[in-house]
C-alpha positions as CSV (number, residue, x, y, z in Angstrom):
1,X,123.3,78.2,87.1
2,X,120.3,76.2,86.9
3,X,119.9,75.0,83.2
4,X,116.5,73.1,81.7
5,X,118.2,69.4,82.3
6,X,118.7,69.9,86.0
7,X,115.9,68.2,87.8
8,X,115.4,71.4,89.5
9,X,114.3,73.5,86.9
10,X,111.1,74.7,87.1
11,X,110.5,76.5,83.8
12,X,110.2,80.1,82.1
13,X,107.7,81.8,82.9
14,X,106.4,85.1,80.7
15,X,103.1,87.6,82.4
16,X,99.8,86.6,82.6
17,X,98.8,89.9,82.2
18,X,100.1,93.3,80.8
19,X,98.1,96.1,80.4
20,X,98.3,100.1,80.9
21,X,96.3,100.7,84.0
22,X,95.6,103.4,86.3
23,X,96.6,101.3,89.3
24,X,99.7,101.8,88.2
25,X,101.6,102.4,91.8
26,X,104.9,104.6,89.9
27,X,102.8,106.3,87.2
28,X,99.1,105.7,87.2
29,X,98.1,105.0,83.5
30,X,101.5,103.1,82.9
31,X,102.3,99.5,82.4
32,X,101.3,96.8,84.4
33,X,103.3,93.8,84.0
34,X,101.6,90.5,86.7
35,X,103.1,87.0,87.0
36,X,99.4,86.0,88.5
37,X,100.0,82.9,91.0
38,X,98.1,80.6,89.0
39,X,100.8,80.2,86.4
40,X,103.8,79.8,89.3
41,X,104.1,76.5,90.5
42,X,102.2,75.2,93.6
43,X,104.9,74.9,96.0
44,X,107.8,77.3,97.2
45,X,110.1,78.2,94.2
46,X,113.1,80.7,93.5
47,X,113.2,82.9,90.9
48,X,117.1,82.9,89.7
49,X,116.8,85.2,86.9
50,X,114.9,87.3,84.8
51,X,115.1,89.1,81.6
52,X,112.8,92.7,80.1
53,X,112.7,94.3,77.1
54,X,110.2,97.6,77.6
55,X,109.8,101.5,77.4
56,X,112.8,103.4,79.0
57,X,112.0,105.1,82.2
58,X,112.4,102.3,84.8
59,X,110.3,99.6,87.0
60,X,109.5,98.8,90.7
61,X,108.9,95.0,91.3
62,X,106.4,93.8,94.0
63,X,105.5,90.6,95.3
64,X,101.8,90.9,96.4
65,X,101.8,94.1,98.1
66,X,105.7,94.6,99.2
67,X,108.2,96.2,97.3
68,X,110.8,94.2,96.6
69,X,113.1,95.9,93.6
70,X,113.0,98.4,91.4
71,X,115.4,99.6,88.7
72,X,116.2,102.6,86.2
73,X,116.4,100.4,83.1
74,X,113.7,99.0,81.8
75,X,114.1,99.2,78.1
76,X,116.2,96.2,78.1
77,X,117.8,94.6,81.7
78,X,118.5,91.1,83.8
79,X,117.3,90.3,86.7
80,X,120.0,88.0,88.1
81,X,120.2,88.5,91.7
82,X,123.2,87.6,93.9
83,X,120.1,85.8,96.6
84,X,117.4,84.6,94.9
85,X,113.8,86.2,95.4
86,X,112.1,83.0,97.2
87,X,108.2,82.6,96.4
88,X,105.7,80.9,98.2
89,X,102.5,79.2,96.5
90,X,99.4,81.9,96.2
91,X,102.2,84.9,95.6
92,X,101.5,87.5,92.6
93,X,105.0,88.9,91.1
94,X,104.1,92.8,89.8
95,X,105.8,95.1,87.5
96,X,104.9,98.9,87.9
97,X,106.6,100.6,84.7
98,X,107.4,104.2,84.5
99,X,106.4,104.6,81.1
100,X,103.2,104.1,79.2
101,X,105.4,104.2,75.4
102,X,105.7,101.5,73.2
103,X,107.0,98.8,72.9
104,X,105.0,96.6,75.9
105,X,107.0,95.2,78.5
106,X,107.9,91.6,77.6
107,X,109.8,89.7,80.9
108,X,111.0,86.0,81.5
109,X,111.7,85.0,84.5
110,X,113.2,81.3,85.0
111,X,112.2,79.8,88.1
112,X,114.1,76.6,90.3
113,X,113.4,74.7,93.3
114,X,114.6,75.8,96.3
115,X,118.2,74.9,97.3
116,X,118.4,73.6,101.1
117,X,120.9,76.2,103.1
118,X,123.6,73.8,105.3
């Protein structure tokens, strides 16, 4: 796993914006978790893992306007997929909750440069 003292690493990076909204795509009125792309770096990237604390009730996950994930746990889970999701620069990184309870959605996700496939 990619730690901070690998060249590689590219950081932690936590929302730029969460708010209940009625754009909400699984439950209008629900939190909005958004990873806007001008806090992800400026040239392709992974994201290798993630981490949520939130409401119960679940979570789809976009990048721009594709689905991507989703999950039934969102009161606390990992995101540590077997591929990792690749990014390019000018993508947004969405999470639609289920659930517009307390306690707000807080995520991390840690971020790497791409590895070249052989």
């Amino acid at each position: 796993m990619t730690q901070p003292a690998d060249p590689g690493y590219l950081g932690t990076r936590v929302p730029s914006q969460v708010v209940l909204s009625a754009a909400n795509l699984y439950v209008p009125g629900s939190w909005v978790a958004t990873f806007k792309n001008d806090i992800l770096p400026k040239e392709p990237y992974d994201v290798y893992h993630g981490a949520m604390r939130g409401p119960r009730g679940g979570f789809l996950m976009y990048v721009d306007d594709e689905f991507y994930s989703n999950h039934a746990r969102s009161d606390l889970n990992v995101f540590d997929p077997n591929n990792t999701l690749h990014m390019r620069p000018g993508q947004d990184i969405i999470f639609y909750f289920r659930s517009a309870a307390a306690p707000q959605p807080l995520i991390w996700l840690r971020l790497k440069r791409p590895e070249l496939a052989l």
